[in-house]
Backbone bond lengths (Angstrom), bond angles and torsions (degrees), N, CA, C in turn:
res aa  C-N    CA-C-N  psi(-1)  N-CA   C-N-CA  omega(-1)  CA-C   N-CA-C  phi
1 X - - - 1.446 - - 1.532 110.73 -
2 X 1.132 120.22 -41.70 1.525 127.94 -175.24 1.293 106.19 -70.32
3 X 1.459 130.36 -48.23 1.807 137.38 163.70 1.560 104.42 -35.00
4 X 1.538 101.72 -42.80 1.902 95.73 -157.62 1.436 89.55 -92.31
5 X 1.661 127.04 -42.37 1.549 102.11 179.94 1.839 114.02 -44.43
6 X 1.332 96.54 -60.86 1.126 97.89 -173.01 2.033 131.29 -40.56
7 X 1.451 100.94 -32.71 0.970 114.57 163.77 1.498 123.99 -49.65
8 X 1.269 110.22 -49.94 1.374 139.17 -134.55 2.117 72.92 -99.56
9 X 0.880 133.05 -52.50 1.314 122.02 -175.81 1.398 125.13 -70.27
10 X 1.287 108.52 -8.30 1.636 128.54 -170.60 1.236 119.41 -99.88
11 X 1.460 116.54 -44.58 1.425 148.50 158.41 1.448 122.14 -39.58
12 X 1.117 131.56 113.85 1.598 132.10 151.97 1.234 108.64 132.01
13 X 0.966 126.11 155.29 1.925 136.71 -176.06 1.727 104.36 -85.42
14 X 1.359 114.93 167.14 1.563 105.24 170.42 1.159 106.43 101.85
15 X 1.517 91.89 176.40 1.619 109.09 174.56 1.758 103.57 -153.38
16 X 1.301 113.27 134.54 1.218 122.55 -174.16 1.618 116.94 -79.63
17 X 1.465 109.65 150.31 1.732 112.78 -179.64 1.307 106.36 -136.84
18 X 1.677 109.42 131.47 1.218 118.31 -146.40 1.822 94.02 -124.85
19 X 1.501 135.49 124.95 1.731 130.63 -164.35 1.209 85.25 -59.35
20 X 1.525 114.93 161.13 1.798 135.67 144.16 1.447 98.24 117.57
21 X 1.113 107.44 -173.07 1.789 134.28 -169.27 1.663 78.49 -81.19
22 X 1.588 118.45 142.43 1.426 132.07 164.84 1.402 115.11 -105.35
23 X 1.541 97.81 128.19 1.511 121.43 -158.45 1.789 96.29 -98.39
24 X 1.221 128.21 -50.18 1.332 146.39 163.95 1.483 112.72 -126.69
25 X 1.627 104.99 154.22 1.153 100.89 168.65 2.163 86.70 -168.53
26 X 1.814 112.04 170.75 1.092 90.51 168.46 1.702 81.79 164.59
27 X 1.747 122.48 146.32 1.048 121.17 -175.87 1.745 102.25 -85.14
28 X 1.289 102.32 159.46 1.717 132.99 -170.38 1.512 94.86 -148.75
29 X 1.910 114.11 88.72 1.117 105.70 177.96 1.542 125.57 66.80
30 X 1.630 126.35 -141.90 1.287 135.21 -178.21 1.866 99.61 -81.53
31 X 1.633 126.86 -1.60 1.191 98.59 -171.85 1.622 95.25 -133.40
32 X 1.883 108.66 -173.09 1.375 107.67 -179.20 1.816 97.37 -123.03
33 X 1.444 85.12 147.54 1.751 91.07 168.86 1.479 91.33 -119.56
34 X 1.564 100.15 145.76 1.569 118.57 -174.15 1.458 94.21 -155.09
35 X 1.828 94.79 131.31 1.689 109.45 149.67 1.415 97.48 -107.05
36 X 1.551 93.69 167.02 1.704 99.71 -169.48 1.809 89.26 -166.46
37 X 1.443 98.55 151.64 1.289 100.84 -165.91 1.654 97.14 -126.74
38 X 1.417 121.84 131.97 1.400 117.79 -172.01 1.584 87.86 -142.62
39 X 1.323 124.98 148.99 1.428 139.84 -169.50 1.190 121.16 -22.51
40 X 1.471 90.08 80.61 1.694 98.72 -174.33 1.653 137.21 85.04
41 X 1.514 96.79 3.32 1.357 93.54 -172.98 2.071 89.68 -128.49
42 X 0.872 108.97 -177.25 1.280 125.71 -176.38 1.762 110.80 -138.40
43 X 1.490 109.57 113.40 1.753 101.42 -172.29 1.753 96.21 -131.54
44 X 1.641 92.93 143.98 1.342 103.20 176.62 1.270 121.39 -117.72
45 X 1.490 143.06 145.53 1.495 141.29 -144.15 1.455 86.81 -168.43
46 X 1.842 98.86 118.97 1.325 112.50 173.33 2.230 95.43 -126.42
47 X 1.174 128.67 127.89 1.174 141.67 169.93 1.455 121.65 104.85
48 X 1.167 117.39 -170.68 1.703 119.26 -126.66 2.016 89.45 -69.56
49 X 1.530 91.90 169.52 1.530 97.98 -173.67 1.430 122.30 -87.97
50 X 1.409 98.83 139.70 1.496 125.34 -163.56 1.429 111.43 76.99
51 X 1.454 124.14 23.41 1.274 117.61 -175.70 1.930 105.73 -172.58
52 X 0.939 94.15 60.32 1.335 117.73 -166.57 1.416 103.89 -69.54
53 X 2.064 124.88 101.84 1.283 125.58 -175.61 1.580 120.36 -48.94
54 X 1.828 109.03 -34.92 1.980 87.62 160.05 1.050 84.46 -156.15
55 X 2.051 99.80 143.06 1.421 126.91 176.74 1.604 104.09 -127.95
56 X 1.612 100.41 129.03 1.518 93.97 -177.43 1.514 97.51 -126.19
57 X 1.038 132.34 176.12 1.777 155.31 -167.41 1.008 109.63 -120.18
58 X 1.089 154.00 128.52 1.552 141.67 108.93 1.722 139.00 -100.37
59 X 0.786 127.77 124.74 1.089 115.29 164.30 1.458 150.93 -8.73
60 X 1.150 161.06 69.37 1.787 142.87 -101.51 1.706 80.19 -86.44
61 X 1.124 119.06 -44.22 1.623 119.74 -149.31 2.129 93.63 -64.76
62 X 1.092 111.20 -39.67 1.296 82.93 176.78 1.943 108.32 -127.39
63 X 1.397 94.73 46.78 1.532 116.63 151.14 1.576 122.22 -40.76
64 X 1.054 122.82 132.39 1.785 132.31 172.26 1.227 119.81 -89.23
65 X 1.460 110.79 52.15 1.872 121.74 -173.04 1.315 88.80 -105.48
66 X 1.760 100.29 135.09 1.301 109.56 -161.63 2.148 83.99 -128.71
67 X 0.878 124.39 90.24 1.819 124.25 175.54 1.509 109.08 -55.33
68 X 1.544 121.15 135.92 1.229 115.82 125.87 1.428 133.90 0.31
69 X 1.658 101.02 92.59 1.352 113.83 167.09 1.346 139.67 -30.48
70 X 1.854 114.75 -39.30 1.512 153.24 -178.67 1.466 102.31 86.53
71 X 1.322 137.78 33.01 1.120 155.40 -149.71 1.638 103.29 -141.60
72 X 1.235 117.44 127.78 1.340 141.14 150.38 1.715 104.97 81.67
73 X 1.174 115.20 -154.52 1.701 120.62 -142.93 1.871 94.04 -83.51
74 X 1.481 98.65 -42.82 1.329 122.86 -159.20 1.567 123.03 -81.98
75 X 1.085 131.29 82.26 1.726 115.82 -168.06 1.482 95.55 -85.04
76 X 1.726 110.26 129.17 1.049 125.86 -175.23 1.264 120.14 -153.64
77 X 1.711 126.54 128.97 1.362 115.13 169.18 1.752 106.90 -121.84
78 X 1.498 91.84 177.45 1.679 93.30 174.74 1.733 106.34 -156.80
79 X 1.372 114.47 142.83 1.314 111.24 171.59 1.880 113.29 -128.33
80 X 1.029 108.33 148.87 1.746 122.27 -156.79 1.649 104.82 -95.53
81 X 1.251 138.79 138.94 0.931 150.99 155.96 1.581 125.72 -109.10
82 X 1.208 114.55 97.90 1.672 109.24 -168.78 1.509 106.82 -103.37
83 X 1.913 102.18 135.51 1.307 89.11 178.06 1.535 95.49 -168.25
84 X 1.738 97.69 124.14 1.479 113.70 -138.05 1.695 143.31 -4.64
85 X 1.989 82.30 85.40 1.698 109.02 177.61 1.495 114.89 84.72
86 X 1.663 112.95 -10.29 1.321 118.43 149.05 1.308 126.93 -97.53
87 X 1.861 110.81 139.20 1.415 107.36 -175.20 1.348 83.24 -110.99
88 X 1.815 99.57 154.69 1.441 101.19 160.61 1.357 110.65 -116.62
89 X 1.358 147.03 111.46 1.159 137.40 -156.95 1.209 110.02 -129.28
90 X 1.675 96.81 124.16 2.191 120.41 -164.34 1.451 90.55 -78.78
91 X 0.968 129.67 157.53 1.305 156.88 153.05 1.596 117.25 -149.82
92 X 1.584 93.98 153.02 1.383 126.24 177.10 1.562 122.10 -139.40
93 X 1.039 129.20 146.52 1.158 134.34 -165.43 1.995 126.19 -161.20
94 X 1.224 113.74 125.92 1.547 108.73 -164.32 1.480 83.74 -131.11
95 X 1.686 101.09 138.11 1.718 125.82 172.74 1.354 90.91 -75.47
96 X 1.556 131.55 114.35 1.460 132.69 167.22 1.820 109.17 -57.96
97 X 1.008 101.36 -47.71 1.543 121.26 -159.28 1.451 89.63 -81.19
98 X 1.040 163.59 -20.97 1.227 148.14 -127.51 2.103 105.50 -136.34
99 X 0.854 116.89 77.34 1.586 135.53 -170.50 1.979 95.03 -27.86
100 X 1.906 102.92 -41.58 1.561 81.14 -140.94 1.385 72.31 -90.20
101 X 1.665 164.54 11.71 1.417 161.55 -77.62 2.010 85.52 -139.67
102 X 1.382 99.13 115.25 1.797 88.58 155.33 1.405 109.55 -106.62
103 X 1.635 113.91 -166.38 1.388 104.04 -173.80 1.143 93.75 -103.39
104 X 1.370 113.15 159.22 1.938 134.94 -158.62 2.153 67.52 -126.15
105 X 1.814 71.73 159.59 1.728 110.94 164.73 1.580 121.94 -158.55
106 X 1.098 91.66 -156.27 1.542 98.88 168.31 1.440 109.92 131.95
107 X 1.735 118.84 -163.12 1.282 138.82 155.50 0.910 123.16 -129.12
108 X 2.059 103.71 150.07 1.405 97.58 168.98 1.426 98.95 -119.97
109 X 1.555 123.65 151.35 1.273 119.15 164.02 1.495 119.82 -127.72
110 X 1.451 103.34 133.15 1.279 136.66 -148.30 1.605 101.93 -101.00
111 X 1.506 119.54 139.89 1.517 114.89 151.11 1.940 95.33 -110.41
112 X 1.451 110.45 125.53 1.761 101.84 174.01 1.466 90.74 46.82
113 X 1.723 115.44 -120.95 1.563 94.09 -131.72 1.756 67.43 -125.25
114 X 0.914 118.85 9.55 1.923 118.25 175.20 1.922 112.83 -77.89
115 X 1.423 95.33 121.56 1.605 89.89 -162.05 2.032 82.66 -75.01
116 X 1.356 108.78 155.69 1.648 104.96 170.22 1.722 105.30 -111.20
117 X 1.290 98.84 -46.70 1.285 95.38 -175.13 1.650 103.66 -152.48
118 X 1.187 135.14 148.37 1.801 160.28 167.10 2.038 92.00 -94.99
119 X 1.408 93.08 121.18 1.826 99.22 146.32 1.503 96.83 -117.94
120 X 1.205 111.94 133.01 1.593 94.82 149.51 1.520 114.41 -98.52
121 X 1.766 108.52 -164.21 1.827 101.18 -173.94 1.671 91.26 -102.44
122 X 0.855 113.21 178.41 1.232 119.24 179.09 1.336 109.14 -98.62
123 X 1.212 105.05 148.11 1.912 124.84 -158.31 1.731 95.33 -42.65
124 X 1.075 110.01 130.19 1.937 110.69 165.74 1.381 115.84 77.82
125 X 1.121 115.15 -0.63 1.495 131.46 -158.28 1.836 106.98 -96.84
126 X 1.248 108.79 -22.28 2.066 121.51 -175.85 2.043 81.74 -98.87
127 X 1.761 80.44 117.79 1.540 86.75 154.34 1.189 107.69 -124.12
128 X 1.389 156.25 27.92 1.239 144.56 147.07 1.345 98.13 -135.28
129 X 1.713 114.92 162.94 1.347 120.31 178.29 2.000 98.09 -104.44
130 X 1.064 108.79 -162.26 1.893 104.28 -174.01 1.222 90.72 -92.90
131 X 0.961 162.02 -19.56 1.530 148.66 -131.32 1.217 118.55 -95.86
132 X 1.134 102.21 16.03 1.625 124.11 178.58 1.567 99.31 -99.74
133 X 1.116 128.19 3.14 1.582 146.32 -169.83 1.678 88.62 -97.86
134 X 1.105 112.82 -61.64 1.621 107.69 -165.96 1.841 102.16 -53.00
135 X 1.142 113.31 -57.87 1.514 115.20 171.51 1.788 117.53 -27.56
136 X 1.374 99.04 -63.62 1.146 117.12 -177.35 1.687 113.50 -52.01
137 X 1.567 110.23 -41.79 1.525 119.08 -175.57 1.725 103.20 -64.46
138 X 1.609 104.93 -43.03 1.176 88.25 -168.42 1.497 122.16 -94.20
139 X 1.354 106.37 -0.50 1.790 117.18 138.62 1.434 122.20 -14.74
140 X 1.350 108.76 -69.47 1.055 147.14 -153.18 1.779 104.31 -80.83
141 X 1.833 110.97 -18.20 1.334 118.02 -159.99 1.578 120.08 77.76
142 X 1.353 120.98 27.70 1.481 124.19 160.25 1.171 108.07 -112.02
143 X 1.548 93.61 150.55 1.911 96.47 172.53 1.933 91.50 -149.26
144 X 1.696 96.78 166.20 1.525 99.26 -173.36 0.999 119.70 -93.26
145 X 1.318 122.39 126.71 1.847 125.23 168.88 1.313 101.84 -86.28
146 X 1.732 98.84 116.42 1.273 133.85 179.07 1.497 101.23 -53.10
147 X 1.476 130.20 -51.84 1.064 124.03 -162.88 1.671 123.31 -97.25
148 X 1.540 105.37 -17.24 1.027 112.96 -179.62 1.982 110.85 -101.23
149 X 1.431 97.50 10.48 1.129 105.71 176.58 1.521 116.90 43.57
150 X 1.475 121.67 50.13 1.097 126.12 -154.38 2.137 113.30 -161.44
151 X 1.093 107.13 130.07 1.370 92.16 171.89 1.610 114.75 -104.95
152 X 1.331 99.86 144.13 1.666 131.27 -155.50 1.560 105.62 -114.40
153 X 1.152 112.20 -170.77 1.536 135.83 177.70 1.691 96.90 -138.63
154 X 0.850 118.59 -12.24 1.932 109.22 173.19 1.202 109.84 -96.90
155 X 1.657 112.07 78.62 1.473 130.23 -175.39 1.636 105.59 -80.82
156 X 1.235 127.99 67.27 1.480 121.40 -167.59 1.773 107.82 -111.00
């Protein structure tokens, strides 16, 4: 199963298009991975266009956007898409320190805590980072507990 996912993510010409305002997006090879945010929900689309090999939904309100700590070299976020026992999890990432530094992305996909496979985007290819997600959460009346590593409704 892990040979053929993996296949199955590597495989095909194109680039995928996902409805709503685009939160990320960025080429991986012949295809596009895109989150996109449409009334309230958050949808992700990885493969060729208009026919995107997997598109999943979630909900923003109980979304797996994990923000930038404000801690260390690297400003980076990532948000999780689970869909049965696989996560697919977007990331973005910018070298603070690093003048000539663009922003990197990609996915990783996970079985439980088994990495299966890393795409990254291709060099120059991520024009927004997620952090336009935190905005959006607290739209919505969420904000992040720093310590509980967790987003809440006790925005105090």
């Amino acid at each position: 199963m892990r040979a053929a996912l993996f296949l199955v993510l590597l495989a095909a010409p194109a680039g995928a298009t996902c409805q709503g305002d685009t939160v990320f997006s960025c080429r991986i090879g012949a295809k596009i991975l895109e989150v996109c945010h449409k009334t309230g929900a958050l949808n992700y689309a990885f493969g060729p266009e208009g026919q995107p090999e997997l598109a999943l939904t979630q909900p923003l309100e109980t979304a797996a956007y994990t923000p930038w700590p404000g801690v260390g070299r690297a400003i980076w976020d990532s948000l999780a898409f689970t869909n049965k026992g696989t996560t697919y999890e977007v990331w973005t990432s910018f070298d603070r320190m690093d003048e000539a530094a663009k922003l990197e992305g990609g996915v990783n996909v996970l079985e439980g805590e088994t990495l299966l496979a890393t795409l990254a985007c291709d060099p120059g290819s991520v024009a927004t980072s997620l952090d336009i997600l935190s905005e959006l959460k607290s739209q919505i009346g969420q904000c992040w507990d720093v310590d509980a590593k967790a987003w809440t409704r006790s925005c105090d």
